[in-house]
C-alpha positions as CSV (number, residue, x, y, z in Angstrom):
1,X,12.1,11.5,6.0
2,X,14.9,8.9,5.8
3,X,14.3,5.4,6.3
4,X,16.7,2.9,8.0
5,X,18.4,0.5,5.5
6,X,16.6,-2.6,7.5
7,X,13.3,-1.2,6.3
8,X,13.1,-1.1,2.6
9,X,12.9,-4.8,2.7
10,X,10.2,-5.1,5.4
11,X,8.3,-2.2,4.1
12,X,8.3,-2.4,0.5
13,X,7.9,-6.3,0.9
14,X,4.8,-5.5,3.2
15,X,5.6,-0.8,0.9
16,X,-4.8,-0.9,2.0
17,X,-28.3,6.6,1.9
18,X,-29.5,8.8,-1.0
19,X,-29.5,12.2,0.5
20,X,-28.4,14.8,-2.3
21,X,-25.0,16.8,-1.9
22,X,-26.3,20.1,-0.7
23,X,-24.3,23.0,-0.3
24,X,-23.2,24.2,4.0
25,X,-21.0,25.3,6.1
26,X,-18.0,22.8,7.2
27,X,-17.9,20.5,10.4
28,X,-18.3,21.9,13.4
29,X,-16.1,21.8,16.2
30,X,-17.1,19.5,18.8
31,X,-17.4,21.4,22.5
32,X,-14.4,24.0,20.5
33,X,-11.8,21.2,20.4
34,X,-10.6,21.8,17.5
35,X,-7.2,23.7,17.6
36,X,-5.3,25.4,14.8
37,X,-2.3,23.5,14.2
38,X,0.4,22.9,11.4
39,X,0.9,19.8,9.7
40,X,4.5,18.6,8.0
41,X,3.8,19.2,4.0
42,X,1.1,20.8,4.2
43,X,1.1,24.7,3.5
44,X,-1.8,26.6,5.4
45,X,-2.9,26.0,8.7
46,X,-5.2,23.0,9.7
47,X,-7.3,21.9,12.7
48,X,-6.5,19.3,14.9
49,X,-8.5,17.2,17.6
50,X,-8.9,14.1,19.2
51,X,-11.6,11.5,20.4
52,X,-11.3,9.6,23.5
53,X,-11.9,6.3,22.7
54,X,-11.9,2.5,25.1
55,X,-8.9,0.6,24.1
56,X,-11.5,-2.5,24.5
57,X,-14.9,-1.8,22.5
58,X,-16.2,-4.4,24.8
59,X,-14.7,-2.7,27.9
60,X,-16.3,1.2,27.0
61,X,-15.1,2.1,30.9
62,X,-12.0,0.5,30.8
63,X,-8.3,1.8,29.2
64,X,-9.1,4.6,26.9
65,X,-7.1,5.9,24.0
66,X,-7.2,9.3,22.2
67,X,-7.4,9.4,18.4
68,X,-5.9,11.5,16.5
69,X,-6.9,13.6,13.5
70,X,-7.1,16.6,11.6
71,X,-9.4,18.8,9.1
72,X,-7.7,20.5,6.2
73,X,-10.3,23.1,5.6
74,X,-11.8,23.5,2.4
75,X,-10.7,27.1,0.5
76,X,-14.5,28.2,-0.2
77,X,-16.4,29.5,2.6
78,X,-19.7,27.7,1.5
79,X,-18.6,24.2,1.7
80,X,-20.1,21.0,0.8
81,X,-21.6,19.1,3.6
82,X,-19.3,15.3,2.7
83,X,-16.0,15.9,4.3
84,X,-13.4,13.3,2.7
85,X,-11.8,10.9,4.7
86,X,-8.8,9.2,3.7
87,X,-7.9,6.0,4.8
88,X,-3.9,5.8,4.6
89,X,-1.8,2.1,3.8
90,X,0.5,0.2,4.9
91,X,-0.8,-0.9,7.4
92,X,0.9,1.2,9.8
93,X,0.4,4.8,7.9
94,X,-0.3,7.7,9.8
95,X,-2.8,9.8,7.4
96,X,-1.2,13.0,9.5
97,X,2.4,12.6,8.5
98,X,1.3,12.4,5.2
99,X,-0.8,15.8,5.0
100,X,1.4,17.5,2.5
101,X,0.8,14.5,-0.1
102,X,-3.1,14.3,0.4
103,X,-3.7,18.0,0.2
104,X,-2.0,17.9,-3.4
105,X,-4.2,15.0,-4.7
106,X,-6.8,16.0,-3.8
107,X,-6.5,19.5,-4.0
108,X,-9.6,20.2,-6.6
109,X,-11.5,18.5,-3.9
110,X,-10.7,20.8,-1.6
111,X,-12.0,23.6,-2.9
112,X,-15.6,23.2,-1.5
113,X,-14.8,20.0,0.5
114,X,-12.7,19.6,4.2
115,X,-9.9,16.8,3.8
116,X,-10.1,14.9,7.3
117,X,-7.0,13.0,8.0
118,X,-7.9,10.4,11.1
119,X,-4.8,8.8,13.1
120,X,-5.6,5.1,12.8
121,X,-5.4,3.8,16.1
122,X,-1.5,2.8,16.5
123,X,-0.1,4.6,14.2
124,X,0.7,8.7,14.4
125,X,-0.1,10.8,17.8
126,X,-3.3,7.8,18.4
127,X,-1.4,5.2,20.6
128,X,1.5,4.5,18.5
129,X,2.7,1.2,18.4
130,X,6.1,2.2,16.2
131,X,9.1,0.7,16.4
132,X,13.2,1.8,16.8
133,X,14.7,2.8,13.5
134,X,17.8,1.7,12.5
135,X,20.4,4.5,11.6
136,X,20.5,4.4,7.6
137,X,24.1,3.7,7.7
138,X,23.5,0.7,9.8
139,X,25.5,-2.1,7.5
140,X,23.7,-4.5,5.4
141,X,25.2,-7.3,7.1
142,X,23.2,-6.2,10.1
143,X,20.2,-4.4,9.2
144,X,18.8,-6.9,6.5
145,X,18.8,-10.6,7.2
146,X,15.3,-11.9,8.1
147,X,16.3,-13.3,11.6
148,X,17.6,-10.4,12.8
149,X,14.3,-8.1,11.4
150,X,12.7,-10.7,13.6
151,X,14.6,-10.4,16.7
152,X,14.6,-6.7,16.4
153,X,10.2,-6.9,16.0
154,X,10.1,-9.4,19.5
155,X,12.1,-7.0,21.1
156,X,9.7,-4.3,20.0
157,X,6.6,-5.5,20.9
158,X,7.7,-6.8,24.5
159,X,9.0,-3.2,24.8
160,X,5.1,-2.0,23.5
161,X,3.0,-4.4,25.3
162,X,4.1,-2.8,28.5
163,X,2.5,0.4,27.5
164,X,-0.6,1.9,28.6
165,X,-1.9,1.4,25.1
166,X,-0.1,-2.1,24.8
167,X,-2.6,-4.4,24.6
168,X,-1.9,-5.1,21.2
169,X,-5.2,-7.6,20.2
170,X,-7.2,-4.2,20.0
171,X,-5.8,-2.4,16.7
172,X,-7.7,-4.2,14.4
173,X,-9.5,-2.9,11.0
174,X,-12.8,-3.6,12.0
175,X,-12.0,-1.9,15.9
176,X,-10.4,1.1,14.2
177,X,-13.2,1.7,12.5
178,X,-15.5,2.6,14.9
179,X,-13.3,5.3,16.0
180,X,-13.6,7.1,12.3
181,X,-17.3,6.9,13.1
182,X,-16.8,8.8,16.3
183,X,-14.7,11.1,14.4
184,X,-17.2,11.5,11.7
185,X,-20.2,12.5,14.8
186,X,-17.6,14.9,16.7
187,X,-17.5,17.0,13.1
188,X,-21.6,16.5,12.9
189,X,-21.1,15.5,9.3
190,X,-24.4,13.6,7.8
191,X,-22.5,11.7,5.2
192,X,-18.8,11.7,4.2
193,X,-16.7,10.6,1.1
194,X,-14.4,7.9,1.8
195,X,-11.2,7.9,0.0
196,X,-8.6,4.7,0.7
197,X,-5.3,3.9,-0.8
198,X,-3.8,0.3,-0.7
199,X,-4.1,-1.2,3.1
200,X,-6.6,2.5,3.5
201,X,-8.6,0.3,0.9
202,X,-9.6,-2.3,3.5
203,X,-10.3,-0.1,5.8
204,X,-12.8,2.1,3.9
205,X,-14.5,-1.4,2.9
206,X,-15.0,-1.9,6.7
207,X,-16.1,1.3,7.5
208,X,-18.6,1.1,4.5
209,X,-19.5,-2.3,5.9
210,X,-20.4,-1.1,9.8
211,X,-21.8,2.2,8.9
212,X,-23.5,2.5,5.3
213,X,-25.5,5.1,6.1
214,X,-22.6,7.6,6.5
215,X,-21.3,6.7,3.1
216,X,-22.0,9.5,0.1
217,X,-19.3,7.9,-2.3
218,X,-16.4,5.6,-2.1
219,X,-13.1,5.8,-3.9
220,X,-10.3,2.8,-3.5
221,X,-6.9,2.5,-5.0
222,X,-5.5,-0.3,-5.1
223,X,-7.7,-2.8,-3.6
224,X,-6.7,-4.8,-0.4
225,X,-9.8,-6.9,0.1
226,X,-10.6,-8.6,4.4
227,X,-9.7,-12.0,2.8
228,X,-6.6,-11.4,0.9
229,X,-4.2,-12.8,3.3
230,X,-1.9,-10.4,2.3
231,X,1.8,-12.8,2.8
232,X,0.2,-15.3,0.2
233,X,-1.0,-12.7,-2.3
234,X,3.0,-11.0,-2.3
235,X,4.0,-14.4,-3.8
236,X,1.0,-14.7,-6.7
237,X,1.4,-10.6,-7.4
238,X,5.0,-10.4,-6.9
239,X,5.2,-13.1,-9.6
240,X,2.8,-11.9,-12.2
241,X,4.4,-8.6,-11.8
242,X,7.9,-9.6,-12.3
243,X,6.4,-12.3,-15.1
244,X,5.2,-9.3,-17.1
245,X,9.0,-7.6,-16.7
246,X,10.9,-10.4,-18.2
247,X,7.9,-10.6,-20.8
248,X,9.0,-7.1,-21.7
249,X,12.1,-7.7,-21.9
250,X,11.9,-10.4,-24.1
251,X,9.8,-8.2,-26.8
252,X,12.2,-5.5,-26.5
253,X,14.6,-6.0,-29.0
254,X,16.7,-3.1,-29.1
255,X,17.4,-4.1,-25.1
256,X,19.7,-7.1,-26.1
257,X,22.7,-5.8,-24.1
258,X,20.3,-6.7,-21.2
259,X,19.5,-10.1,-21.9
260,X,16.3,-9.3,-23.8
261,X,15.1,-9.7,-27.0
262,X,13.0,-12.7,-28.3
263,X,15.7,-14.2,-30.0
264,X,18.1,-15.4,-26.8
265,X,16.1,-14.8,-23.6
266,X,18.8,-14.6,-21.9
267,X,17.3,-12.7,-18.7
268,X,15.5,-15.9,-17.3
269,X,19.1,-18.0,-17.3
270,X,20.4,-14.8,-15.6
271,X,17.2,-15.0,-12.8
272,X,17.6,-18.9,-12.5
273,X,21.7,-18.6,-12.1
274,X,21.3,-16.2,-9.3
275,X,18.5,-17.5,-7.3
276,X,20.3,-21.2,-8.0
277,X,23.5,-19.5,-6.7
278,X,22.1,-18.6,-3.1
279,X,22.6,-18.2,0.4
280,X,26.3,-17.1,-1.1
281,X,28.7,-14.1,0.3
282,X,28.4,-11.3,-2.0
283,X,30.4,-7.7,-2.0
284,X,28.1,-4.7,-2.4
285,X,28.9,-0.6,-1.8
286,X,26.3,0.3,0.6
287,X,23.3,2.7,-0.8
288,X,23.7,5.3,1.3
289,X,27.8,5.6,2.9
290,X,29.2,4.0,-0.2
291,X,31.4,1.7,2.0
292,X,32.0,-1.5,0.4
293,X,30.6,-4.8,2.8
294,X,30.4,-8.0,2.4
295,X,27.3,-9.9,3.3
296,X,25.9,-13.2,3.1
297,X,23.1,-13.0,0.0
298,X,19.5,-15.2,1.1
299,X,17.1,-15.9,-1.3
300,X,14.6,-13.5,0.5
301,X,16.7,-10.8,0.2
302,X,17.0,-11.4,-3.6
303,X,13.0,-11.6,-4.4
304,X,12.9,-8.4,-1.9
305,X,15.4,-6.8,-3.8
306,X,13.7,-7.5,-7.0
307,X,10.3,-7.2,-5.4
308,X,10.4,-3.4,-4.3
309,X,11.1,-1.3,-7.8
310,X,8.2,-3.3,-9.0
311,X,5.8,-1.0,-7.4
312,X,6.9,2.0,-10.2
313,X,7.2,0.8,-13.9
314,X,9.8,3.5,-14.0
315,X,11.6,1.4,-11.6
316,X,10.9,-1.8,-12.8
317,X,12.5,-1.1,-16.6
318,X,15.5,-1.2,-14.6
319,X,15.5,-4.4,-13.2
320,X,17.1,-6.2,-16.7
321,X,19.9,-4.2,-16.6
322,X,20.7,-5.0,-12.1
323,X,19.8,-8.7,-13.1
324,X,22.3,-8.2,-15.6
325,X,25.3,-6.3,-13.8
326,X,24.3,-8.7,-10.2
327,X,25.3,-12.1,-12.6
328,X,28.7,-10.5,-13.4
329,X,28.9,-9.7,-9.3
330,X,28.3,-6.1,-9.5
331,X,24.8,-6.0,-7.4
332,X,24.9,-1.8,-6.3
333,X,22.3,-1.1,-9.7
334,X,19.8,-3.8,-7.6
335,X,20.5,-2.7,-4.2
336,X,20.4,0.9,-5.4
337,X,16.9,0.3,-7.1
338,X,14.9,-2.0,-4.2
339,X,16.1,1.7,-2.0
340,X,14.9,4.5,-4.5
341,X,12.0,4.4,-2.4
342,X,13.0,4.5,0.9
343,X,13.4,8.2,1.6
344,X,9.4,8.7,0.5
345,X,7.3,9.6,3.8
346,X,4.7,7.2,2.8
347,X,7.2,4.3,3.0
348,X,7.0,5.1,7.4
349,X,5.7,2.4,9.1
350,X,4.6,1.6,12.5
351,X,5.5,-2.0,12.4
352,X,3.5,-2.8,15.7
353,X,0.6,-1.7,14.5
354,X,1.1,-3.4,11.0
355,X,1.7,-7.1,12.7
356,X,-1.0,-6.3,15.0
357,X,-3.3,-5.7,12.0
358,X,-2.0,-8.8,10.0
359,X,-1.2,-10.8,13.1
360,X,-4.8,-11.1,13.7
361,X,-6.7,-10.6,10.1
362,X,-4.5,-12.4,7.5
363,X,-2.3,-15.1,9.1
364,X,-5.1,-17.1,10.3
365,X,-6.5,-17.2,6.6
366,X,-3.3,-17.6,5.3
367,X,-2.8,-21.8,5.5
368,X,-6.2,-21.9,3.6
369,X,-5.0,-19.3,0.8
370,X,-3.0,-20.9,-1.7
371,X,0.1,-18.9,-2.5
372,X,-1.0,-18.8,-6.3
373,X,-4.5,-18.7,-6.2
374,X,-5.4,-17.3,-9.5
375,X,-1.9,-17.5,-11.2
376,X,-0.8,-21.0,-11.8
377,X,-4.2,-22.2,-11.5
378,X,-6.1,-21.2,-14.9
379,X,-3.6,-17.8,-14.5
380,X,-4.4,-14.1,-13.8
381,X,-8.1,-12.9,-13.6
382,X,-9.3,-10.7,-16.8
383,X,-7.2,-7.1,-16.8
384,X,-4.5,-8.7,-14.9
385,X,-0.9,-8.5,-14.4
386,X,0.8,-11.9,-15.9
387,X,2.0,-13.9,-18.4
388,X,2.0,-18.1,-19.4
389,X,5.4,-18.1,-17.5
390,X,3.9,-16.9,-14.7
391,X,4.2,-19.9,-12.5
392,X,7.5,-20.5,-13.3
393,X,8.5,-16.8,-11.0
394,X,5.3,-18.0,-8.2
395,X,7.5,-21.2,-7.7
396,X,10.3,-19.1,-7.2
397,X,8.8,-16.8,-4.5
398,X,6.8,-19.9,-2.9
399,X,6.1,-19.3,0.9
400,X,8.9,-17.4,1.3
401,X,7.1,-14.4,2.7
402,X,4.6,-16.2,4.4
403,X,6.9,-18.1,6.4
404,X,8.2,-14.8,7.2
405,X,5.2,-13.5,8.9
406,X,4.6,-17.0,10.0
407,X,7.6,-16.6,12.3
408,X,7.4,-12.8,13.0
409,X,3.9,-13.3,13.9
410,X,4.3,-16.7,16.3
411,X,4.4,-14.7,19.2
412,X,2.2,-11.8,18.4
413,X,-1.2,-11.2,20.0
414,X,-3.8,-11.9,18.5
415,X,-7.8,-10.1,18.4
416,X,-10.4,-11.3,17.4
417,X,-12.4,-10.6,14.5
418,X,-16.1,-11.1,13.5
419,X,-16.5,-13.5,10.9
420,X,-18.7,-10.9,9.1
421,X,-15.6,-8.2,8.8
422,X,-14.3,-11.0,5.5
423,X,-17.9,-10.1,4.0
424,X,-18.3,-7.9,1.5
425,X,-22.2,-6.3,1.4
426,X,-23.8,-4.5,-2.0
427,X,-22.7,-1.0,-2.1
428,X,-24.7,1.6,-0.5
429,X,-23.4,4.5,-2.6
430,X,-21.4,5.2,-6.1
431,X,-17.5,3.3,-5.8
432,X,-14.5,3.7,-7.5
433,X,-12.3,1.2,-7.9
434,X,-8.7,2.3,-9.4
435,X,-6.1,-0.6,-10.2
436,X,-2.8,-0.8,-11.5
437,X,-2.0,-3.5,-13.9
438,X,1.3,-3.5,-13.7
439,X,1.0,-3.4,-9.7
440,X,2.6,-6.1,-7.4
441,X,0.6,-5.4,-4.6
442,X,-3.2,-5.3,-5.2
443,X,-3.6,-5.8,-9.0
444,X,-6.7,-6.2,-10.5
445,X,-7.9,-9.0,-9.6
446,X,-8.7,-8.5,-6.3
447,X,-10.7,-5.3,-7.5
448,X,-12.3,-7.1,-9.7
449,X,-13.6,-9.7,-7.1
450,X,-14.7,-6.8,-4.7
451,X,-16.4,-4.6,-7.7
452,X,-18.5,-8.0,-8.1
453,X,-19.5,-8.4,-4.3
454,X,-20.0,-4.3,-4.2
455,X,-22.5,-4.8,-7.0
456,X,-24.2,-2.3,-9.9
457,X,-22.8,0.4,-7.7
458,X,-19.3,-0.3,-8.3
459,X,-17.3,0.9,-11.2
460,X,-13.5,-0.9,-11.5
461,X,-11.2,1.2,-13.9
462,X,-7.4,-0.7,-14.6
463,X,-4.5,1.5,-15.8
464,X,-2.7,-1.1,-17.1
465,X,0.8,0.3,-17.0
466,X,0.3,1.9,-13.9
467,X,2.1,0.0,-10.6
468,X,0.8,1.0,-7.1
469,X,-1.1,3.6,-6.7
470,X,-3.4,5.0,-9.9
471,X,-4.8,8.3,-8.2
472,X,-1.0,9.9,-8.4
473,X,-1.6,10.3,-12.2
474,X,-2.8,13.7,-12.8
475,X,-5.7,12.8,-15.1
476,X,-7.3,10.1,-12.9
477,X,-6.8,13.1,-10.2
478,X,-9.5,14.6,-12.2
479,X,-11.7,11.6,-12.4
480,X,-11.6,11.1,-8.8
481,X,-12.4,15.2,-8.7
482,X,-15.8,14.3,-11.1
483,X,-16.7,10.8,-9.6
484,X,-17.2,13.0,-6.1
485,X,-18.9,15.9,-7.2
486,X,-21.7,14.7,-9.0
487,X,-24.6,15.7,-7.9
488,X,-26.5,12.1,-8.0
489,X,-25.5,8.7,-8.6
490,X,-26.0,8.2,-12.0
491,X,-24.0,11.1,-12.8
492,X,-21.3,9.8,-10.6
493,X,-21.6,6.7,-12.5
494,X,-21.5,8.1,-15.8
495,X,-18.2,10.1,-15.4
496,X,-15.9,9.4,-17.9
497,X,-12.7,7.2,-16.7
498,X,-10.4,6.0,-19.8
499,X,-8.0,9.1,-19.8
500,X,-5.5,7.1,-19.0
501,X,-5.9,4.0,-21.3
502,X,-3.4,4.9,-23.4
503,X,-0.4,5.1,-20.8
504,X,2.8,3.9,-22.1
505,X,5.1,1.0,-20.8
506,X,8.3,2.7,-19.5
507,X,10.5,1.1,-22.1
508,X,13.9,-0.8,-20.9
509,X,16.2,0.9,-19.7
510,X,19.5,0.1,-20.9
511,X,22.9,1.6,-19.6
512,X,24.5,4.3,-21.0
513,X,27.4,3.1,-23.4
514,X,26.2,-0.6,-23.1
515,X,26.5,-2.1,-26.8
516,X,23.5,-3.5,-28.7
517,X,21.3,-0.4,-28.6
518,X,20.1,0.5,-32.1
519,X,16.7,1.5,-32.7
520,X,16.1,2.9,-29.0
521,X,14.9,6.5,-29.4
């Protein structure tokens, strides 16, 4: 599904009991309301349903809502009483949309196991709080300076608070939650696997946190943790990340026609002349119609730009080379890269929902979060993404996306959350933790913080190479496949989780023809 140009920036800046696994039939229907349906992606037929649920927790007569959701039936008929629940990202995700891409990574789980895909409150068919695209032909000029994003969110959520559903203080993680649970009791299913992804990380932490009892096993990839304040943790992770490209770079010697090598490090006088060079009107073919525009360059923009191909190494092995070509004034190899993403269904975001759920859970932590916390100070945790330069990049992304939501967020309702939803309790059952370390998102080190509050029931494995999002690689596929259906908690423990170890760097990519390139295979 295609994207509006105005949206690769916002999104990618944003792209979170010991009862023994016996052998039954699936979930029941509650009162028959499951309904055969068909979901995009996704191949065989599914069965939807819905909870009615109070808008207000604290108002159970008052404004109700109906979540959304749906059970991709396991293949055997003898299934496994843990249904998995995936948690999807953003936030702003709708787990539905995305069937087609959950039912192939966890297809071996499938086999004996129902995939249930829940609507998070505001996002999907369960009260959507989603926004107007922009046309992706929209000009840059128009679609991508910050104020204008702004003015086009205000305009958005006056046009959703006068909704049924538009009381937007009540879409919080730790609300949300308790719908999953009445999900979870509408299939009659004792204990369920919960399986997150980036913001869907958070959210599985939360759930774990209100209901332990219905946990059998987690699995989290790419670990969003209640405290991260997510604006401040883009500048430390977007740093380290892009520290660890140029450090790349720099040991990459056949790469010189890029500005690497060790001997002239030429890409960091590239970085500093273009960031120095900005606001300034620059001349770019557009992405998507080719038409040449002219457009007046920010330094947001720039760190965006650079920001986005950072979640895929594959991407990010390009970024010499745009640095490169963007200092001689050719900038459509960077614009080109921070969109390579933007047709991917996972990129779709309901922006209501996601400044409803950051609005209220990270900006009020965010002036007591130091922008880099963990990077400048004493540098990256153990197993994370950075370098000794590193500080050098977080003083070039600052507060810059903070002040962002700072001013997108100045008008925004806010709920209120319990103090106890920033707490992270021992875990009740066998977790996964899966990190990239090459991720600008959620790298290790906030794994590695919650795999110490989870406890000796935690396990945190890093790819280090990987960017965002570990379980895509087909080995750790498998892992995640093992990790679920042990048959105890030891086992679970004890599966074995380094396939991946050995993952290679995507090496620089240098431009056909460009000179300089002996020695590259």
């Amino acid at each position: 599904m295609t994207r509006s140009a105005a949206r690769w920036v916002t999104t990618l800046v944003l792209a979170c009991a010991g009862m023994a696994d016996a052998a039954a039939s699936g979930p029941a229907a509650t009162s028959g309301a499951l309904q055969p349906c068909r979901l995009e992606g996704f191949p065989h037929e599914a069965l939807c349903g819905h909870v009615r649920r109070p808008l207000d927790p604290a108002v159970p007569a008052g404004r109700q809502i109906d979540v959304h959701f749906a059970v991709l039936p396991a293949l055997a008929r003898h299934k496994h009483a843990d249904p998995v629940f995936v948690f999807a990202g953003g936030p702003g995700q709708s787990a539905t949309e995305l069937a087609g891409s959950w039912a192939r990574l966890l297809a071996r789980l499938s086999n004996r196991r129902d995939i249930v895909l829940v609507d998070q409150r505001g996002t999907g068919r369960s009260a959507p709080l989603t926004c107007p695209q922009l046309p992706p032909t929209t000009p840059l000029a128009e679609a991508l300076p910050a104020e204008a994003q702004r003015a086009r969110l205000a305009a958005c959520r006056d046009t959703l608070q006068r909704l049924p559903h538009g009381d937007l203080r009540h879409y919080t993680t730790w609300v949300a939650m308790q719908d999953v649970e009445a999900v979870r009791q509408a299939l009659g299913a004792p204990r369920i696997t919960l399986v997150g992804a980036s913001y869907g990380t958070r959210a599985a932490l939360e759930y774990q946190r209100q209901f332990p009892q219905a946990v059998r096993r987690l699995v989290i990839d790419g670990v969003a943790p209640p405290d991260m304040a997510l604006p401040a943790a883009f500048a430390a992770d977007g740093a380290a990340t892009l520290a660890r490209v140029f450090a790349a770079c720099e040991a990459d010697a056949a790469a010189v026609a890029v500005g690497c090598g060790a001997a002239q490090p030429a890409l960091r006088v590239q970085w500093r002349t273009l960031l120095d060079s900005l606001p300034r009107e620059v001349t770019v073919a557009h992405p998507i119609t080719g038409a040449v525009e002219r457009l007046t360059l920010t330094r947001q923009m720039l760190l965006s730009l650079a920001r986005a191909p950072l979640y895929a190494p594959s991407l990010a092995a390009g970024l010499p080379a745009a640095l490169t070509q963007a200092v001689a004034g050719r900038w459509e190899a960077l614009f080109g890269l921070a969109s390579a993403l933007h047709g991917a269904r996972s990129a779709t975001i309901a922006e209501g929902m996601h400044h409803a759920v950051v609005c209220s859970e990270d900006l009020p932590r965010l002036d007591g979060a130091a922008p880099l916390r963990g990077v400048a100070a004493g540098g990256p945790a153990a197993g994370d993404a950075g370098t000794d330069s590193t500080a050098d990049f977080g003083a070039d992304f600052a507060t810059v996306f903070a002040d962002h939501y700072r001013r997108s967020c100045a008008g925004w309702p806010r709920g209120e959350v319990p103090a106890a939803f920033y707490e992270i309790p021992p875990a009740p059952a066998p977790a996964l933790l899966l990190s990239g370390g090459a991720d600008p998102a959620t790298p290790p080190r906030h794994a590695g913080r919650v795999a110490r509050a989870l406890g000796a029931k935690a396990r945190h494995v890093v790819v280090a190479e990987a960017g965002h999002g570990v379980l895509a690689l087909p080995c750790m596929r498998d892992v995640v496949f093992r990790f679920v259906d042990a048959a105890d908690d030891a086992a679970a423990m004890d599966v074995p989780a380094d396939c991946a170890a050995a993952l290679p760097r995507p090496p620089v990519f240098v431009p056909p023809g460009a000179a300089s390139t002996a020695g590259r295979p």
